[in-house]
N, C-alpha and C positions, 0 to 999 in steps of 0.2 A: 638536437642539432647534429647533423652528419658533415664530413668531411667533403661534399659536394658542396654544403653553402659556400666557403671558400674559392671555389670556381664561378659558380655562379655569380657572385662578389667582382670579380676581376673581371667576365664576361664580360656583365652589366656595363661596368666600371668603364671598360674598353667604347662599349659602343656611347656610352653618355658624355663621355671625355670629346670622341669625334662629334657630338650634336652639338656640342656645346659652345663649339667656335672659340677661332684662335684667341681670344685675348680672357677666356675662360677657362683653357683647356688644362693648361698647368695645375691650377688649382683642385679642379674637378680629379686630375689622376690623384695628385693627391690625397685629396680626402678619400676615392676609394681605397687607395694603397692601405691606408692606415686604416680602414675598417679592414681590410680585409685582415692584417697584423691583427688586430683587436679579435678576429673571429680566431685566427687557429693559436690565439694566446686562449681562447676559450673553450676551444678544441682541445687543448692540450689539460686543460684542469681536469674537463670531463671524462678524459683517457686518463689520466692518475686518478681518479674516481673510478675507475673500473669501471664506465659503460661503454659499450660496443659502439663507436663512432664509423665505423667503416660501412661501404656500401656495396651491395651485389644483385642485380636487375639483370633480367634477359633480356638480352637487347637486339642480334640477331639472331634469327632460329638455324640458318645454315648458309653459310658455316655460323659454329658454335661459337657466338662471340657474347659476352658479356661488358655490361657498364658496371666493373667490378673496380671500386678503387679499397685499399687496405690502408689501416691506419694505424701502423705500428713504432715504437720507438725511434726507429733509424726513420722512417718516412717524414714523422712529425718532425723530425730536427730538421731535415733536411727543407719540409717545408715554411719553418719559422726560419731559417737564415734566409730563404726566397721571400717571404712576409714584411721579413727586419731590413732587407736591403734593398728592396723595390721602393718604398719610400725615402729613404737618406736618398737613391742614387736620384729621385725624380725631385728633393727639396735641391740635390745638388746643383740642379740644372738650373735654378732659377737666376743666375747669375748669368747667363745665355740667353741667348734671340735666337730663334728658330723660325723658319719659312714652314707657313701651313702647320703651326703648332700643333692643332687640334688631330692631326694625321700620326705627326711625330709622340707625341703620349697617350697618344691612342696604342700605337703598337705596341709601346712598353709596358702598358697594362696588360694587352695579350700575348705578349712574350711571357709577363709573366703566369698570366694565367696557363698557359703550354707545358712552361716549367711545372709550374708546382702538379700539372693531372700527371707529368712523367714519374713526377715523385709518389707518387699513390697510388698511380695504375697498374693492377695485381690481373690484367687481362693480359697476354702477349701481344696483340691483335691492338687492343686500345693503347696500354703502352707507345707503341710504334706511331701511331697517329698521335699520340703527344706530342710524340720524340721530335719528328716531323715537322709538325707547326711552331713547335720552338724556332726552327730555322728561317723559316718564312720573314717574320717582323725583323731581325737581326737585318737580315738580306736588304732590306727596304730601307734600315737607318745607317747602316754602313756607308749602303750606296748613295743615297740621296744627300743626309746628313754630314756626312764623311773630310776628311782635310783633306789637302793636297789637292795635285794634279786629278783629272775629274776621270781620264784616259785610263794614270795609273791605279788610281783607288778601284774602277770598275774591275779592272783586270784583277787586281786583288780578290774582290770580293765576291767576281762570279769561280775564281779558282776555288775559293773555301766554301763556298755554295754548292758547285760539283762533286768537291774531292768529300764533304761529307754524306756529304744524297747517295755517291756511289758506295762510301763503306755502310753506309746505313741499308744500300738495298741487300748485302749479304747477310745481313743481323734479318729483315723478312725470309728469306730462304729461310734461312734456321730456322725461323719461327714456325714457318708452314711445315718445312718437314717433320718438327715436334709434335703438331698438331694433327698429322696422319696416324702419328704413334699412340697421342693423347686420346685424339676426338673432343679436344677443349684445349682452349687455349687460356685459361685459366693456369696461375703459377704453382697451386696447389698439385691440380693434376699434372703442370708439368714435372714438377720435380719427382714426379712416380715414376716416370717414364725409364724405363730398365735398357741403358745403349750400350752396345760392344766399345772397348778403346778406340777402335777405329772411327766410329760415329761420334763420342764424344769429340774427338778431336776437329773432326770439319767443325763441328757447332763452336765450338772454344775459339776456333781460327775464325768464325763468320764475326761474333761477336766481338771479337778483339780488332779487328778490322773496323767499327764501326765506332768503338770507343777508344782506338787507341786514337784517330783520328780525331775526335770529339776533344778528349784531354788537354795537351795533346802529347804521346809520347812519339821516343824520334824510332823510329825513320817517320815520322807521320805527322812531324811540326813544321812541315814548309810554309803550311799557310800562315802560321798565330804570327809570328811577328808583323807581316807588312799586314795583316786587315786589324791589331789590334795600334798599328799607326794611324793606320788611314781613316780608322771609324773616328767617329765621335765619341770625347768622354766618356759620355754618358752610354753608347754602346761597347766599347771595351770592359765599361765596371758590368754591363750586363753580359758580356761575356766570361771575362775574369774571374767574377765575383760569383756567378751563380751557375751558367751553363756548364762552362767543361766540368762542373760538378755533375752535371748529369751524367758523365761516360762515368769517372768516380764512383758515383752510387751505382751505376749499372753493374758493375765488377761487380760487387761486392751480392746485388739482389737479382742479376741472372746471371751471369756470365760461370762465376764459378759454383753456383748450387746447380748449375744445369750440366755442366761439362767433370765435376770433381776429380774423374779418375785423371783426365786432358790435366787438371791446375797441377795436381800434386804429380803426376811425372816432367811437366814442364814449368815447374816452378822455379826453377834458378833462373833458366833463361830471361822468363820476363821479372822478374825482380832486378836480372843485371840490365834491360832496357831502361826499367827505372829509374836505375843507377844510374843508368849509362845518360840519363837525360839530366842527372842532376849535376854532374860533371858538364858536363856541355853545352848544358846553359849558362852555368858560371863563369866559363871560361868565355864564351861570346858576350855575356854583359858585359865584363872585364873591357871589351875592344867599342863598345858602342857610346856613341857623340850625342844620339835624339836622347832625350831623358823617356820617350815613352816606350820607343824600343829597349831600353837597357831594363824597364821595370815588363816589359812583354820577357824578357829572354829569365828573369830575375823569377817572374811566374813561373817558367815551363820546368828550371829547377827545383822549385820547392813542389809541383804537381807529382814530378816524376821521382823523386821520394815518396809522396802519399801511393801512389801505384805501387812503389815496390814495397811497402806495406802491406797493401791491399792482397797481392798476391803470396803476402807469407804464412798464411793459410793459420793465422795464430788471433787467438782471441784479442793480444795485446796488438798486433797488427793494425785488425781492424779497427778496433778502436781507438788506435792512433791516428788512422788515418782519415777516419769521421772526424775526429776532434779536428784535425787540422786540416779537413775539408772547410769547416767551419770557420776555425782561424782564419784562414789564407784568405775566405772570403770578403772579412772582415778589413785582412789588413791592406788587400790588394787594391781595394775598391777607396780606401783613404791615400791609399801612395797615388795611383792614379787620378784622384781628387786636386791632390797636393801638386801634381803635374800639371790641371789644370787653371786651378789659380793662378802658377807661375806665368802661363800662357796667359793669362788677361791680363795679365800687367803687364810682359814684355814681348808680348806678342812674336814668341818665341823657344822651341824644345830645345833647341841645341845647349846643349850643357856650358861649351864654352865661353857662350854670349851671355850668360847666368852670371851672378858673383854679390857678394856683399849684401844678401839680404837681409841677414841676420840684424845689421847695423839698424835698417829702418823697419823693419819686423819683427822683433822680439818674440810675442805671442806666435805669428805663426813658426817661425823658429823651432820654437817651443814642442809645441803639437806633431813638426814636420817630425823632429828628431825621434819625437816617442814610436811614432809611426815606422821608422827606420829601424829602431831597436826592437822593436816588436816585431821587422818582419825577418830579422838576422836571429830572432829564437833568444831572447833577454830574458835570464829566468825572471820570472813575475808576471811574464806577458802569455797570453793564450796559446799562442806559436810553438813558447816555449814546454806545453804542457805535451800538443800534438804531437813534436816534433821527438821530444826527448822517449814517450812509449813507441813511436815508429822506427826509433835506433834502437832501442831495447830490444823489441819483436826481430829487429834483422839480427841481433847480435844472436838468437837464440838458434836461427836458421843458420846464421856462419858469421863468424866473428868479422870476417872481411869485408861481408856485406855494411855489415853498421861503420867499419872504420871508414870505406869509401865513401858509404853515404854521410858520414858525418862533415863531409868537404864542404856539403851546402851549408854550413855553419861557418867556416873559416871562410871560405872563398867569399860566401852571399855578406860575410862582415867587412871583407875586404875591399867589394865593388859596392857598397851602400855607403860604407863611411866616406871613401874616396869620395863616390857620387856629391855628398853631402857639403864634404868640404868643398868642392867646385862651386855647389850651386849656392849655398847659403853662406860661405865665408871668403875671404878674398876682397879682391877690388870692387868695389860698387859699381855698379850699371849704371851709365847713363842714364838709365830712363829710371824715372823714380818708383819707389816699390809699398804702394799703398797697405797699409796693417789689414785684415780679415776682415770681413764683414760680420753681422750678423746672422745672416744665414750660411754661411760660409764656418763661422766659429761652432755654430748648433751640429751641423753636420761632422766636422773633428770632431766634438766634444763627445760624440752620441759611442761613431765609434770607439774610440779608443777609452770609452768607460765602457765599453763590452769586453776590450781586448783585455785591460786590469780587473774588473772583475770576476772574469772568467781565467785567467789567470792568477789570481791566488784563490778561485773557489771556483775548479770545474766538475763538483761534486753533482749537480743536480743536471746535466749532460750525461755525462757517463753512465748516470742512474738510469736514463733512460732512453740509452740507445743500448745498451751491454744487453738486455734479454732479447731483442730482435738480432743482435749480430752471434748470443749463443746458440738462437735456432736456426742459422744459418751455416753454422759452425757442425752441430749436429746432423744437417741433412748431408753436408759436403760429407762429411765423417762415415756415413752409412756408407758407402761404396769403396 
């Protein structure tokens, strides 16, 4: 077995989900989701067995493009959090009615299938055609699916649509100009490719352009709040939870092995954007009334820490910032969950109309809070594993880097607890506040035993993402 079953897995998945007609459709993504989980938990034994799971086929003769995907420590993690969340987010939804069901998880199977070949694709060329069709299904369930006014959601959603296609087509230019130099567009020979300061830097700036977008870091977060309003649930956790991972990994597996000399001369600056986004989110959750804008603004702080990790050019960096790509994944896609429960019962985000659930909720209570403590960095939580080596790494780069970033811990405890006591303590709501269901409890329970487990044992992670981020570490280091 190669790391292509898994695609193929989702493909399938996607087109059997659309045959199978709405009042089937649910179930059918389902059951692929979780094979397809099932295969790269199989994938992954095979890879700690030492056999070669990665794939490399000619695929055009000219230009020189390969169906090359690679199947290394960083790829695999990055593929099982896409594996592990594609089902919770799609068991989540059953608590929903969807028009034309069979359309609606249909995409979410090929969204995820998009993601995970971005995560494996060792072509430039293929890569990009991932990257790409990731956008597409998002596009579709934003818009169609989406709350609110119908007018403003489009205007949302074709803004985030644009503003990424256009930083995405500077990330192609780079590509093509590599591959004049290369003659392949394979990562291997790219990173041979011998460029003056001055060439690194356009590439460094084409690519950051198209993930800083993607993440999203500021200046380049206009869109994440109002389309992670306006989507549906269930497209926000697939945005939240798994895509802007993709700019995230991209940092780390082109951006800086292709540009090295570009990171480490302009390494402060984008580590202070990072910074500068996790200030800024904090300070805007702080002023926000929607509960789901406050947990979008709550995201782009804790991202924009993992970024300025990412660019601290340090072993402990990176691996802080996997880890808590990973977490964030986890914890973002249950706060966002938890948002929407509240919405089926009080048919309702606004924070202030919320109150006294706690009184007829217990359990979910319960689960909300852990979620919350988990996502303000509690040591014993997963968060708090990412979090605390991503302040390590910047303290080693500049002590003042880790002191400012350490705000996303006070500030993000400040607007979560508040939050919390608004919506779960206080005067009862009129409308009465029914306990968790059963698929609803499975879904809490699933993640936040990922989040305690992986936070008192992140031993078997680390293991095996730490040799793909050394060899990455090493090529930057050559120049």
């Amino acid at each position: 077995m190669n790391v292509s079953t898994i695609l193929i897995i989702l493909l399938i998945g996607a087109f059997a989900t659309y045959f199978s007609g709405d009042k089937l459709a649910s179930k059918v993504a389902l059951l692929f989701s979780l094979a397809a989980l099932g295969c790269s938990i199989v994938l992954l034994n095979n890879y700690n067995a030492g056999e070669n799971i990665s794939v490399i086929n000619s695929w055009i003769t000219q230009p020189k493009i390969s169906f090359a995907l690679n199947a290394d420590g960083l790829g695999l993690a990055m593929v099982l959090l896409t594996a592990a969340l594609t089902p919770i987010i799609i068991f989540s939804s059953f608590g929903n009615e969807y028009k034309n069901s069979k359309n609606f998880y249909a995409l979410i199977l090929f969204m995820s299938f998009a993601m995970t070949g971005t995560f494996l694709a060792s072509d430039g060329l293929l890569y990009y055609i991932f990257w790409e069709l990731a956008l597409i299904p998002i596009y579709f369930i934003a818009l169609i699916w989406g709350n609110g006014d119908a007018e403003e959601r489009r205007k949302a959603v074709i803004k985030f649509f644009i503003y990424t296609l256009a930083g995405s087509l500077f990330m192609l230019t780079a590509f093509i100009y590599l591959y004049q130099k290369a003659g392949s567009f394979l990562i291997e020979d790219l990173y041979k490719v011998n460029l003056s300061a001055c060439e690194q830097f356009w590439i460094f700036l084409a690519f950051f352009l198209a993930y800083a977008i993607k993440i999203p870091i500021i200046p380049f977060h206009t869109w994440q709040a109002n389309v992670y309003q306006k989507a549906p649930t269930v497209g926000t956790m697939l945005l939240s939870g798994i895509m802007l991972k993709m700019g995230l990994y991209s940092v780390l597996r082109w951006q800086l092995p292709l540009a090295p000399i570009a990171a480490k001369e302009y390494m402060y600056i984008f580590i202070a954007l990072g910074i500068a986004g996790v200030i800024y989110g904090s300070i805007v959750a702080l002023r926000q009334k929607d509960l789901k804008k406050l947990l979008a603004y709550s995201s782009l702080a804790h991202v924009g820490l993992i970024a300025a990790g990412s660019y601290t050019l340090t072993l402990d960096g990176f691996r802080g910032a996997v880890m808590q790509m990973i977490a964030h994944g986890f914890v973002v896609v249950g706060l966002f969950f938890a948002a929407e429960v509240i919405f089926r019962r009080y048919e309702t985000r606004e924070i202030e109309e919320m109150g006294g659930i706690r009184a007829q909720s217990p359990k979910f209570t319960s689960m909300f809070l852990i979620l919350v403590l988990a996502s303000v960095a509690l040591p014993s939580t997963f968060n708090f594993v990412g979090e605390f080596t991503v302040l390590y790494s910047l303290s080693q780069v500049n002590i003042w880097f880790a002191i400012l970033g350490g705000t996303t811990i006070i500030l993000g405890a400040y607007y979560m607890l508040r939050m919390f006591q608004h919506v779960m303590l206080g005067e009862t709501n009129s409308k009465a506040f029914a306990d968790v269901t059963l698929n609803e409890g499975i879904s809490f329970a699933v993640i936040i035993a990922v989040l305690l487990f992986f936070g008192f044992y992140p031993k078997p992670i680390t293991d095996l993402i730490t040799p793909s981020l050394e060899n990455i570490l090493q090529v930057i280091n050559k120049n």
